[in-house]
C-alpha positions in Angstrom: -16.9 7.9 15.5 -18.6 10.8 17.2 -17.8 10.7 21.2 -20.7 13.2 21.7 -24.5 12.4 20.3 -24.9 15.5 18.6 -28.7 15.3 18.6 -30.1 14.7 22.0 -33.7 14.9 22.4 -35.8 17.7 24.2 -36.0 15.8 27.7 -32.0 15.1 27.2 -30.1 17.9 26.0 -30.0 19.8 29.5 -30.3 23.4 30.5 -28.7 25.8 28.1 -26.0 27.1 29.8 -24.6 24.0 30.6 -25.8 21.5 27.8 -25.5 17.6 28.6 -23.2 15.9 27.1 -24.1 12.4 26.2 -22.6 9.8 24.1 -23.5 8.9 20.9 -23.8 5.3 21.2 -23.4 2.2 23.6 -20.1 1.4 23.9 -18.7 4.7 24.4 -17.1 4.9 28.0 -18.2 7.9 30.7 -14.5 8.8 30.6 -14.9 9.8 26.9 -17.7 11.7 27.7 -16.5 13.3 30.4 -13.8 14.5 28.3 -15.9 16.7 26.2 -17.7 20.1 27.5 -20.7 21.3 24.9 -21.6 24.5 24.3 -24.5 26.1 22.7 -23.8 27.2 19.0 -23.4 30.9 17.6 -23.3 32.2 21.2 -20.3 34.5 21.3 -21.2 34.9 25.3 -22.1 31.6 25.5 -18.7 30.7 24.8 -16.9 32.9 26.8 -18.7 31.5 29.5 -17.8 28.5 29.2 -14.0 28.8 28.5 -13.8 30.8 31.3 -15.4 28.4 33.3 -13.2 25.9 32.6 -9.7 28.2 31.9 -6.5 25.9 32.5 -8.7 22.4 31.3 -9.9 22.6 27.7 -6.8 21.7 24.9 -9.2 22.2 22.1 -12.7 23.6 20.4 -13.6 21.5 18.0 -17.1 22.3 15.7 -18.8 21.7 12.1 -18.5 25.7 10.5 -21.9 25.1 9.0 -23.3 22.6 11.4 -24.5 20.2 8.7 -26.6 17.6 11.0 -28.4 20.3 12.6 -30.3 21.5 9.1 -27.3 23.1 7.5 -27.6 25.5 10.6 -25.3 28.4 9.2 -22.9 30.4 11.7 -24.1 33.7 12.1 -21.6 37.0 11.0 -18.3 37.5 13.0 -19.2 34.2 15.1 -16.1 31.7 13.4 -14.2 35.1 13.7 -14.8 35.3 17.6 -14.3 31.4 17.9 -11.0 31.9 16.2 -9.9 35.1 18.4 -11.0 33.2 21.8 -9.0 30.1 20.9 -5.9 31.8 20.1 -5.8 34.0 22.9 -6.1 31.5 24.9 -3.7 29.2 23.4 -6.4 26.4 23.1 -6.4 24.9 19.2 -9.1 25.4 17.0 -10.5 22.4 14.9 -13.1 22.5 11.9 -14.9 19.4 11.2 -15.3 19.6 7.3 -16.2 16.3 6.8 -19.2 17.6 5.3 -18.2 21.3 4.2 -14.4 20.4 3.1 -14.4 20.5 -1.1 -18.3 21.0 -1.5 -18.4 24.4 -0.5 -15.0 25.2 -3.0 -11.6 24.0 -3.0 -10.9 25.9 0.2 -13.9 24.4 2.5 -15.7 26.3 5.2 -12.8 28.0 5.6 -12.3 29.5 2.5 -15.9 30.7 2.2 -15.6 32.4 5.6 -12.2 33.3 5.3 -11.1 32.1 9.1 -8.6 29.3 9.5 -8.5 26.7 12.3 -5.8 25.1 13.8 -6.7 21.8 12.5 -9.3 20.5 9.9 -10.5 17.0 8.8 -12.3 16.1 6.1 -13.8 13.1 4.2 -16.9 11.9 2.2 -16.7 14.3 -0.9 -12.9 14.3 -0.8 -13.1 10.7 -2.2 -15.9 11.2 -4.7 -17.9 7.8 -3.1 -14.8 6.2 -2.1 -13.9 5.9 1.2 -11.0 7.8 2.1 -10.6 10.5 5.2 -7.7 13.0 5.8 -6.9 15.9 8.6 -4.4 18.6 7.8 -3.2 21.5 10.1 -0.8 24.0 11.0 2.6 23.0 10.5 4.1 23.2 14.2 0.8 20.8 14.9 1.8 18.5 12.1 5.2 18.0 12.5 4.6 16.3 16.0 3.6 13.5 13.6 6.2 13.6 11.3 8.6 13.3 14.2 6.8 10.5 15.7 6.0 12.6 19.2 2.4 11.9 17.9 0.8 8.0 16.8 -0.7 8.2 13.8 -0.9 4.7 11.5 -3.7 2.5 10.2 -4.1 -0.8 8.1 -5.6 1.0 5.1 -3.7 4.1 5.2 -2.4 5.2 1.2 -4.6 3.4 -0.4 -4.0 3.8 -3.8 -7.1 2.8 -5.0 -9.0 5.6 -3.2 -5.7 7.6 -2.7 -6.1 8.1 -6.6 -10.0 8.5 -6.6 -9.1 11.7 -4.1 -6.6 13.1 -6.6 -9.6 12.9 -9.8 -11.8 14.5 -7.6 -10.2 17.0 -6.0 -8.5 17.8 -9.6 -12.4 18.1 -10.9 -13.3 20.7 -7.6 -10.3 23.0 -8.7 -11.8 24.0 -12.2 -13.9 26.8 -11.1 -16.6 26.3 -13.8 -17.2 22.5 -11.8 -17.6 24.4 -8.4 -19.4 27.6 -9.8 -21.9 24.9 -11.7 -22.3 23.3 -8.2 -23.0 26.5 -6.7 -25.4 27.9 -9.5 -27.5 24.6 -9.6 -28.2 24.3 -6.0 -29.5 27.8 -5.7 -31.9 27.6 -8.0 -33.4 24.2 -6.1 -33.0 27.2 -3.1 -35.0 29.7 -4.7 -37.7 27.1 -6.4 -38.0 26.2 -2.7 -39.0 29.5 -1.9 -40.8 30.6 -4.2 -43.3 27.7 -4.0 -43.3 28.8 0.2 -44.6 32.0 -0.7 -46.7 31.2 -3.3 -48.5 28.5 -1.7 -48.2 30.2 1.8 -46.2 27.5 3.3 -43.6 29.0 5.6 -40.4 27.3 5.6 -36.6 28.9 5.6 -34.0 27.4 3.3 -30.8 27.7 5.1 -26.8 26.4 3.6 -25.2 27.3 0.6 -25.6 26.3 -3.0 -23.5 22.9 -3.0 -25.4 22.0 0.8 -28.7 23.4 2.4 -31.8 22.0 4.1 -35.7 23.7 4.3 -37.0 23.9 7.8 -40.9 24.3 8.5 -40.7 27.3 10.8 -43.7 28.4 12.3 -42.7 31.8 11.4 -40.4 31.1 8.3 -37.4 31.6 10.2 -34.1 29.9 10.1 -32.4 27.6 12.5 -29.4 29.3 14.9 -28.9 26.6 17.1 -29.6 23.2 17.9 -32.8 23.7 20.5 -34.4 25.6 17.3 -35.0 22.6 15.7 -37.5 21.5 18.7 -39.7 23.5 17.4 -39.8 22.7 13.9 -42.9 20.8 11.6 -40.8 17.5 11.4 -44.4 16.3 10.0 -44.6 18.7 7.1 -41.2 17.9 6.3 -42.5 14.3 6.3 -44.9 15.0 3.9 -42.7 17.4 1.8 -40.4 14.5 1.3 -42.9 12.3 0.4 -44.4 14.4 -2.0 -40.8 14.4 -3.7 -40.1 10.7 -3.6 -43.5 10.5 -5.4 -42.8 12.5 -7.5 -39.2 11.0 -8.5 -36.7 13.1 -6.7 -35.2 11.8 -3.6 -33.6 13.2 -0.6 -32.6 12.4 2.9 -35.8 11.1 4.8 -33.9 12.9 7.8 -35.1 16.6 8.0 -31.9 17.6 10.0 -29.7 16.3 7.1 -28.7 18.5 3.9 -29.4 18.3 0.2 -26.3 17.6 -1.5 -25.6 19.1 -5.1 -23.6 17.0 -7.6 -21.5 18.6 -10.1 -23.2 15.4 -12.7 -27.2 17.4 -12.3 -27.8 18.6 -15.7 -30.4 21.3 -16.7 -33.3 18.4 -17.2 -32.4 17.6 -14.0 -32.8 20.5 -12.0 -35.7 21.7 -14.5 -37.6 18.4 -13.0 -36.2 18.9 -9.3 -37.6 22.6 -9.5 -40.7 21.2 -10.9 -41.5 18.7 -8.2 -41.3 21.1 -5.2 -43.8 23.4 -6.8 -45.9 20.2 -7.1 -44.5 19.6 -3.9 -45.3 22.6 -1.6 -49.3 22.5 -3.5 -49.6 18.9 -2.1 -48.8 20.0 1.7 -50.3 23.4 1.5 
């Protein structure tokens, strides 16, 4: 469960320096919360700010690489590489939330793609291919703290070989590189369809991720997303009406216009031949 809401409104999410942080649902005691410092997103100074701010008290950084719930909001260049350099300098440990990103973007996650390795990393959702089934690997002076019982880690349904083995077909599937190229391939022609029906029909909108995960945004200005207070501005209506057009139209995706598209490696050429030909349909109906 998420300690932090990670998508406080306007009148909530505090001054940007020092963003609130608020929890994510009732329940969630202030001490949990209190826990937990935020800081703005793809801010190299940002974040030097605030560790220094708080030197001697934070034990970890802990973020999505692409940050999925905000629109597929992708880092920009060099910042995972100063995030990395900052944590290990100052001894703090660096976790990757690939929940979303881990396996969809290529065997290697988020961090293969970008090529910089945190500390810790946990993952889930793909990793079972729609069984439910989570994991967290890490460096192995982290780890063995675990094995040597120093660290707690046990659950009811841990090993269960039921999903245990749905993991192992999927993640055997994701290591053929014509399965994840296929991935890639298909959802980047749904990337391009989406632009080209923007320009064409003089919609602006940026289309932000990779191929296996992305989101449109209705940008005034056809710009894309760097950080969470971005999305204030966004035409949440005309992404409304853009999804509608597509559920009509017999392609469905997330209502939610800060979630992602999602690419399955099952789409076949009919499929993405129809998905291509709804947005144009798409983009004419909310022109």
């Amino acid at each position: 469960m998420l300690a932090v809401f990670n998508r406080p409104a306007a009148d909530e999410v505090g001054p940007y320096d020092a963003p609130a942080a608020l929890p994510h649902s009732p329940g969630i005691p202030a001490g949990v919360v209190d826990d937990v410092v935020v800081c703005p997103w793809n801010d190299a100074d940002a974040l030097r700010s605030v560790s220094d701010a708080h030197r001697g008290e934070i034990a970890a950084v802990i973020c999505e690489p692409i940050v999925t719930n905000n629109a597929c909001t992708m880092p920009r260049p060099g910042y995972l590489e100063t995030l990395r350099e900052g944590c290990t300098r100052r001894g703090l440990l660096l976790i990757f939330d690939e929940v979303c990103t881990g396996f969809r973007t290529g065997p290697g996650g988020a961090q293969g793609l970008f090529g910089v390795l945190p500390d810790l990393a946990v993952y889930s959702k793909a990793l079972g291919g729609g069984l439910p089934i989570a994991a967290f690997a890490g460096r192995g002076d982290v780890m063995v703290r675990i094995a040597d019982n120093q660290v707690e880690h046990g659950g009811t349904y841990n090993a269960s070989p039921l999903c245990a083995t749905a993991a192992l077909v999927t993640l055997t599937e994701l290591a053929d590189p014509a399965v994840t190229a296929r991935i890639d391939a298909s959802g980047r022609r749904v990337m391009e369809a989406i632009r080209r029906a923007s320009r064409d029909h003089g919609v602006p909108c940026a289309v932000q991720g990779v191929g296996a995960m992305f989101q449109v945004v209705f940008s005034a200005d056809g710009a894309p997303t760097r950080q969470y207070r971005d999305t204030f501005a966004l035409d949440h209506r005309r992404f409304d009406a853009f999804q509608h057009a597509l559920l009509q139209r017999g392609v469905h995706l997330s209502g939610h216009g800060l979630a992602c598209w999602f690419i399955s490696s099952a789409l076949t050429d009919q499929d993405l031949d129809h998905t291509c030909a709804a947005v144009e349909e798409a983009f004419a109906a909310i022109r």
